[in-house]
N, CA, C and O atoms as a MOPAC input file, in Angstrom:
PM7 MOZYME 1SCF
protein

 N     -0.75400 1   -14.35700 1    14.55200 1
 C      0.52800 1   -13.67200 1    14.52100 1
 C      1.07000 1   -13.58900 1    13.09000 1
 O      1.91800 1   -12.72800 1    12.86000 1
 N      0.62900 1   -14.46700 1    12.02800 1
 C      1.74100 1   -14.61700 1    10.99600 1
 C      0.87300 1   -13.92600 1     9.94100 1
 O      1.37100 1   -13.59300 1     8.86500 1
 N     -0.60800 1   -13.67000 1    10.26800 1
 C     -1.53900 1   -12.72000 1     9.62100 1
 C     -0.85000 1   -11.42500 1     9.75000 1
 O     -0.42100 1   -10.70900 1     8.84500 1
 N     -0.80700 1   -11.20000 1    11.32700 1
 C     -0.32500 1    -9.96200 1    11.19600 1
 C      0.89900 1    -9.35700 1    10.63100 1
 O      1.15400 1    -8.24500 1    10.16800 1
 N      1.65500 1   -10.57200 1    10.84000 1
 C      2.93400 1    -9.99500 1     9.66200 1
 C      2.75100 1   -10.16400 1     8.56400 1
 O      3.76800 1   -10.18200 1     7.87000 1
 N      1.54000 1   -10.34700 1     7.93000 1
 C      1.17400 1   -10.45900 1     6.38000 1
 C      0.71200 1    -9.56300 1     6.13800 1
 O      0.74500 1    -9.36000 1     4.92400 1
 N      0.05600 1    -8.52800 1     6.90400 1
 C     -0.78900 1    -7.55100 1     6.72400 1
 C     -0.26700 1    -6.43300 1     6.87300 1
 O     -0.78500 1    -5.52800 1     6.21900 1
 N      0.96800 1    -6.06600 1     7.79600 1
 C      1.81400 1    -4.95500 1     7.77000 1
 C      3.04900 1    -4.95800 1     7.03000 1
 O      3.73600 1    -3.95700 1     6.82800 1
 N      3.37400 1    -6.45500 1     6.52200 1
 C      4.22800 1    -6.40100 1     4.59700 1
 C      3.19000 1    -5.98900 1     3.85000 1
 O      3.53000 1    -4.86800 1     3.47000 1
 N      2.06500 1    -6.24400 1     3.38600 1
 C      1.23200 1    -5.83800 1     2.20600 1
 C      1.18100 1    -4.25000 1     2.46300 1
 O      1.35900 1    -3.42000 1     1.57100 1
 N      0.88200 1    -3.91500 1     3.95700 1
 C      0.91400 1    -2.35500 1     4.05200 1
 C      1.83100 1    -1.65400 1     3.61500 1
 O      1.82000 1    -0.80600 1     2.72300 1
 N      2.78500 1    -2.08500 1     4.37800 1
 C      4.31300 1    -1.47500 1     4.08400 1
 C      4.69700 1    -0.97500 1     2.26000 1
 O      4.95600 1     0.03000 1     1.59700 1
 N      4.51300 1    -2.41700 1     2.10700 1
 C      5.25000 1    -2.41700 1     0.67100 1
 C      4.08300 1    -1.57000 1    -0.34200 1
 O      4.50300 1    -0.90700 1    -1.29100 1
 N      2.73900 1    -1.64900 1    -0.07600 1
 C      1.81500 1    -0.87600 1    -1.65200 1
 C      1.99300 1     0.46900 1    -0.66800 1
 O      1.70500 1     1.39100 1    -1.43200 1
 N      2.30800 1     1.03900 1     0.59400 1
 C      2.90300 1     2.38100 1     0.85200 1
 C      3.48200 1     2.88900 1     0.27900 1
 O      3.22400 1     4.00100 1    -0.18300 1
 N      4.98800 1     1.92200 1     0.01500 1
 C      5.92700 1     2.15100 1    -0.83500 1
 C      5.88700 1     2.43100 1    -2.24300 1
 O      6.65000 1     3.10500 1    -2.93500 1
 N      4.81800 1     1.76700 1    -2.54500 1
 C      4.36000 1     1.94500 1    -4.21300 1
 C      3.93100 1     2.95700 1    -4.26800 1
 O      4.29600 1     3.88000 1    -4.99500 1
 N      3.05300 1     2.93800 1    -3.47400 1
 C      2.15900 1     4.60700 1    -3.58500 1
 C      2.98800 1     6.33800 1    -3.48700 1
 O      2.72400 1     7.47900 1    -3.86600 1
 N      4.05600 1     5.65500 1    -2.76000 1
 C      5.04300 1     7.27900 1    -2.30800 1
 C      5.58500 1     6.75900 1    -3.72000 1
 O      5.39100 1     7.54800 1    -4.64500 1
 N      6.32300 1     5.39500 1    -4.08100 1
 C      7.39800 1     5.78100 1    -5.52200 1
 C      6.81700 1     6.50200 1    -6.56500 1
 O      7.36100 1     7.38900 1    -7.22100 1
 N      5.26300 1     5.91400 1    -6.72600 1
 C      4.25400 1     6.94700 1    -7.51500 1
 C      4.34800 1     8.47900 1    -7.57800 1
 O      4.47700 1     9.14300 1    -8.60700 1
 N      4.26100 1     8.94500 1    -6.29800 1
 C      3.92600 1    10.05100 1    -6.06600 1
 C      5.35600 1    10.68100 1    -6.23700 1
 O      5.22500 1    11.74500 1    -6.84200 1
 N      6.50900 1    10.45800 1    -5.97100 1
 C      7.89000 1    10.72100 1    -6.31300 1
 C      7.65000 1    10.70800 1    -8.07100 1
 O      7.73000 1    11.79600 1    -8.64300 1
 N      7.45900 1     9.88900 1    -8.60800 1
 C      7.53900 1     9.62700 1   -10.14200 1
 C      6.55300 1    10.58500 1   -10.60300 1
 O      6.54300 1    10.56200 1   -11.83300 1
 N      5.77800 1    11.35900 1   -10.17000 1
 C      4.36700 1    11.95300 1   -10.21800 1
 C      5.20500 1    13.53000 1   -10.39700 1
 O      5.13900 1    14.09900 1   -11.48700 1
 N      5.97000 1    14.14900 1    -9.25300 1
 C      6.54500 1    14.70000 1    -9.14400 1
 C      7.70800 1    15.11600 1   -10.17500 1
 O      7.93800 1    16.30400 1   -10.40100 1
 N      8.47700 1    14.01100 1   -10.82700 1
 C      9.44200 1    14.43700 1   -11.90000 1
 C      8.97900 1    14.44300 1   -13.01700 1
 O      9.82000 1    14.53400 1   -13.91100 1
 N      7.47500 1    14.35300 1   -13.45500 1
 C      6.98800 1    14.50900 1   -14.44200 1
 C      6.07000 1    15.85700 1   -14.28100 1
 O      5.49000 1    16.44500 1   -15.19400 1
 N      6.08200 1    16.15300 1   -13.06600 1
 C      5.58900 1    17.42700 1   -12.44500 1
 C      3.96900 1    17.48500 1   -13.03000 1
 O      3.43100 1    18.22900 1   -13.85000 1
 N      3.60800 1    16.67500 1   -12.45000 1
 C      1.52100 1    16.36200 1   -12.20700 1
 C      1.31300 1    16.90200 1   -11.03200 1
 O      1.05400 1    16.12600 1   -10.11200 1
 N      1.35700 1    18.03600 1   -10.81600 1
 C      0.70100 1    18.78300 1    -9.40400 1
 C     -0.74900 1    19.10500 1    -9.75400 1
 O     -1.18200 1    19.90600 1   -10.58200 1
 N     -1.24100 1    18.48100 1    -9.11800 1
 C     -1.49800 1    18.33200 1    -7.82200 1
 C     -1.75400 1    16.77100 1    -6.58000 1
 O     -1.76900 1    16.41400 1    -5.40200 1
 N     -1.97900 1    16.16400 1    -8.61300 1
 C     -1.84400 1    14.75400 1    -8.31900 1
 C     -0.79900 1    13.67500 1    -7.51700 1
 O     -1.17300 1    12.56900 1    -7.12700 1
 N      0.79700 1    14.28600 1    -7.31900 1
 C      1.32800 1    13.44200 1    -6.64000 1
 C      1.46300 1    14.08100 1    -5.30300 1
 O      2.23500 1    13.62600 1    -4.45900 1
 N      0.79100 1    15.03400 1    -5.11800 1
 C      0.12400 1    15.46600 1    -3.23900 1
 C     -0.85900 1    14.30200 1    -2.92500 1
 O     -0.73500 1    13.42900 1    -2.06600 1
 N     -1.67200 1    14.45400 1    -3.64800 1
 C     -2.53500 1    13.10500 1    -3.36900 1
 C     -1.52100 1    11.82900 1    -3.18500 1
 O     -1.58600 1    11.41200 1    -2.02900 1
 N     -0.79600 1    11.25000 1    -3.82900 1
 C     -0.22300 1     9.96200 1    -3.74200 1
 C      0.87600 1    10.20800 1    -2.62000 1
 O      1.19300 1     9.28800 1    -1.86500 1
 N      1.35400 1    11.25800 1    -2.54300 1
 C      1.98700 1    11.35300 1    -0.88000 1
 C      1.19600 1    11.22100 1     0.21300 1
 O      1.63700 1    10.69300 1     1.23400 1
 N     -0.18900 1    11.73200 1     0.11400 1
 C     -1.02800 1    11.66700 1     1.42300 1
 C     -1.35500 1    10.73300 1     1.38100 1
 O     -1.24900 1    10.25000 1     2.50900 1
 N     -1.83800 1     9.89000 1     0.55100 1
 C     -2.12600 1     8.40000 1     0.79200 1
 C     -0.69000 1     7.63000 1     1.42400 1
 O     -0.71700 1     7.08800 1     2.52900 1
 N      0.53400 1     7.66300 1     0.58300 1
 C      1.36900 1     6.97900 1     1.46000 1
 C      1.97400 1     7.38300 1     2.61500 1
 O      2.59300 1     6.53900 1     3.26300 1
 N      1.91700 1     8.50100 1     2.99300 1
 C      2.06600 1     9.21700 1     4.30300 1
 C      1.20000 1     8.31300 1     5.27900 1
 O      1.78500 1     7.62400 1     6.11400 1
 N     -0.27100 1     8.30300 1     5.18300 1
 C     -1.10200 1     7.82900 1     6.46700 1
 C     -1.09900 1     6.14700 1     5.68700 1
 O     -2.06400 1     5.47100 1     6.04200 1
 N     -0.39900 1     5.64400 1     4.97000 1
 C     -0.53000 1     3.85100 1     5.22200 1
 C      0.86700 1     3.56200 1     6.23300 1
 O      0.85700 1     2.73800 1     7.14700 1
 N      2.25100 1     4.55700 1     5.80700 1
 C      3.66300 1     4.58100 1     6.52800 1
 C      3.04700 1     5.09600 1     8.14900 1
 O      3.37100 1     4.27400 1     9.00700 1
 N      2.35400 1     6.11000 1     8.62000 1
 C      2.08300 1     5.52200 1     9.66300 1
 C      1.39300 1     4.63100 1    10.51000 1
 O      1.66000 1     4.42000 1    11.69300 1
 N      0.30600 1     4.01200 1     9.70800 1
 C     -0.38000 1     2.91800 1    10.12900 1
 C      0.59300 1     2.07500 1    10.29000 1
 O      0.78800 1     1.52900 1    11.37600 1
 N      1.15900 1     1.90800 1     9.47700 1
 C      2.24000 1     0.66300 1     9.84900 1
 C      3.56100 1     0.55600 1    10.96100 1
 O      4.20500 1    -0.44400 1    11.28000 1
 N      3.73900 1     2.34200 1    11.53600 1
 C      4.47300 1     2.79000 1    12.41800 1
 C      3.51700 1     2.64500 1    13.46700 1
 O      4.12500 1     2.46700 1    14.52300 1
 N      2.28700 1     2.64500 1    13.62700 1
 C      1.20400 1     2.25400 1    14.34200 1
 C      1.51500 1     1.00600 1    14.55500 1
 O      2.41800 1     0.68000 1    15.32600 1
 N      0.88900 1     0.28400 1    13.97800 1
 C      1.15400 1    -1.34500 1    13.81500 1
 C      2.38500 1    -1.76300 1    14.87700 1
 O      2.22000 1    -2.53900 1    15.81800 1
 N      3.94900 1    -0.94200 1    14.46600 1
 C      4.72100 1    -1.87100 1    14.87300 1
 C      5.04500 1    -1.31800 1    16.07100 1
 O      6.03600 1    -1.64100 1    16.72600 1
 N      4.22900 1    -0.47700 1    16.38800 1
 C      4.54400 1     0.49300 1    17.42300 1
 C      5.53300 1     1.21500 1    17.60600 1
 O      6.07800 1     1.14000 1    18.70800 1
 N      6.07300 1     2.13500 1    16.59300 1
 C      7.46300 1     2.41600 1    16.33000 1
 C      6.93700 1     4.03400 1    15.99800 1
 O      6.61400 1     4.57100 1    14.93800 1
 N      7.01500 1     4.59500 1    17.54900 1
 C      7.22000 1     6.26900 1    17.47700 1
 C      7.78600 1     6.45400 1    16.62400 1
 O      7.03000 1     6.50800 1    15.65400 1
 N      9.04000 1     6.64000 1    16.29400 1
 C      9.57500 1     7.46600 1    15.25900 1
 C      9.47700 1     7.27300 1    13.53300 1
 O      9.98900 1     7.99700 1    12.67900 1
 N      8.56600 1     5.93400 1    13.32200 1
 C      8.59600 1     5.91100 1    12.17000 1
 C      6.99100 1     7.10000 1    12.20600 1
 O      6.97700 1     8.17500 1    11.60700 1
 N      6.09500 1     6.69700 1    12.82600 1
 C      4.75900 1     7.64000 1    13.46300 1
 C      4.92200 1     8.94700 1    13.30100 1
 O      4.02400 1     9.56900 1    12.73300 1
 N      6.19300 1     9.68700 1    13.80200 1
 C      6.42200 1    11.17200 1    14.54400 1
 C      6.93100 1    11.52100 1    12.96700 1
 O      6.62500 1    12.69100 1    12.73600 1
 N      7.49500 1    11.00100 1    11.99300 1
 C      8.51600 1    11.23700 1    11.03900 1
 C      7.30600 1    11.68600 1    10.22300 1
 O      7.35000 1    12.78500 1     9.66900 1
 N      6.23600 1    10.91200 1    10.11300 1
 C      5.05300 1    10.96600 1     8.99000 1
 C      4.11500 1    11.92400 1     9.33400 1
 O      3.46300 1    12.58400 1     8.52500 1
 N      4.05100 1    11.99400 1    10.52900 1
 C      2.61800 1    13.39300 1    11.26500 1
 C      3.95000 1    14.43200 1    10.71200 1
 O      3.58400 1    15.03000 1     9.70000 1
 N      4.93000 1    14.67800 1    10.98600 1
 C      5.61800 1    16.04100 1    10.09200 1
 C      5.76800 1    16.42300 1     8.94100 1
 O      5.82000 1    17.59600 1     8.57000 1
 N      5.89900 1    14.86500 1     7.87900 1
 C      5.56200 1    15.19600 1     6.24000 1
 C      4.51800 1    15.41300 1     6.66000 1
 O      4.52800 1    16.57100 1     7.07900 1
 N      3.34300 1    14.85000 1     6.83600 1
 C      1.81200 1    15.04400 1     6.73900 1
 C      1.75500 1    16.98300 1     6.90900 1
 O      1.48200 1    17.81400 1     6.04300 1
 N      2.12500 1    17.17900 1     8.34200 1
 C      2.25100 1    19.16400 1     8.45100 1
 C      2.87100 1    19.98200 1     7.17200 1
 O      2.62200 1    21.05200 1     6.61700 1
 N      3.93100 1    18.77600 1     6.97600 1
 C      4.84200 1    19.95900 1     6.08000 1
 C      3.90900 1    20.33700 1     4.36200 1
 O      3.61300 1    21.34600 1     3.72200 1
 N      3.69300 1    18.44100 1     4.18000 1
 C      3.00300 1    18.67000 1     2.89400 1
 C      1.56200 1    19.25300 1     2.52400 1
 O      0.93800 1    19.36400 1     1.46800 1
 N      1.30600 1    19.58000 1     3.87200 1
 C     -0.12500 1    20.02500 1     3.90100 1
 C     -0.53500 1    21.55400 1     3.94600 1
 O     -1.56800 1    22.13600 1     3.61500 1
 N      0.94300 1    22.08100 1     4.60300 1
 C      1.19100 1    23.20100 1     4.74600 1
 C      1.35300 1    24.14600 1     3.27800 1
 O      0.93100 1    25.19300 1     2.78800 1
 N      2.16600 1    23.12700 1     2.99500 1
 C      2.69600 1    23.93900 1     1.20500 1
 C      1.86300 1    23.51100 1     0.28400 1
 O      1.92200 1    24.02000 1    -0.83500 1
 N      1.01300 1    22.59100 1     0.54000 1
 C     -0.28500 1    22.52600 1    -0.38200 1
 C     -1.16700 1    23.56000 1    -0.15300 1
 O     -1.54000 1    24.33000 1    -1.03900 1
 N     -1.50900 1    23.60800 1     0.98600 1
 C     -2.76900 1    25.14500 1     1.26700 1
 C     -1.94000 1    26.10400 1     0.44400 1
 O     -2.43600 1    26.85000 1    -0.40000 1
 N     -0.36400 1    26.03300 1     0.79500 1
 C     -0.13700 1    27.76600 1     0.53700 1
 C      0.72800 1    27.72700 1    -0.84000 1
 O      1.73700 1    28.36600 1    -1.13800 1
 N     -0.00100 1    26.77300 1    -1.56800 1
 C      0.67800 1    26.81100 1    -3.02300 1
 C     -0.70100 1    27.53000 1    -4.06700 1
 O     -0.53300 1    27.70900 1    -5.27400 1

C-alpha cells in the first residue's frame, strides 16, 4: 500500500515537471518541442487518474490529449 502511494507521488509530481516544461517550452515558443512535453505529461496525469481511479481527472486528459492532437495535425 505505501509503495503504491510512492509510486503515484513520483508519477504525479515528474507529470508535473514535464507539463511545467512544456508550458516553459511554450513561452519561449519551441514548437514543436513543447507538444511533445505536453503529450508526455498528458498520458503520466492520466495514469495517475487511472491509478486513483478518478474519472474526471482521466476524462479531463483524453480531451487535452483530442484537443492537442487535433491542432498539432492541423498546424
Amino acid at each position: 500500500m505505501l509503495n503504491d502511494i510512492k509510486l503515484v507521488d513520483g508519477v504525479k509530481w515528474f507529470a508535473t515537471f514535464i507539463q511545467l516544461i512544456g508550458y516553459g517550452m511554450t513561452g519561449l515558443n519551441l514548437i514543436p518541442y513543447n507538444v511533445y512535453f505536453f503529450f508526455i505529461g498528458i498520458f503520466l496525469w492520466f495514469a495517475v487518474g487511472f491509478m486513483w481511479k478518478d474519472k474526471a481527472i482521466m476524462v479531463v486528459h483524453v480531451g487535452a490529449f483530442i484537443s492537442l492532437l487535433i491542432g498539432y495535425l492541423n498546424a
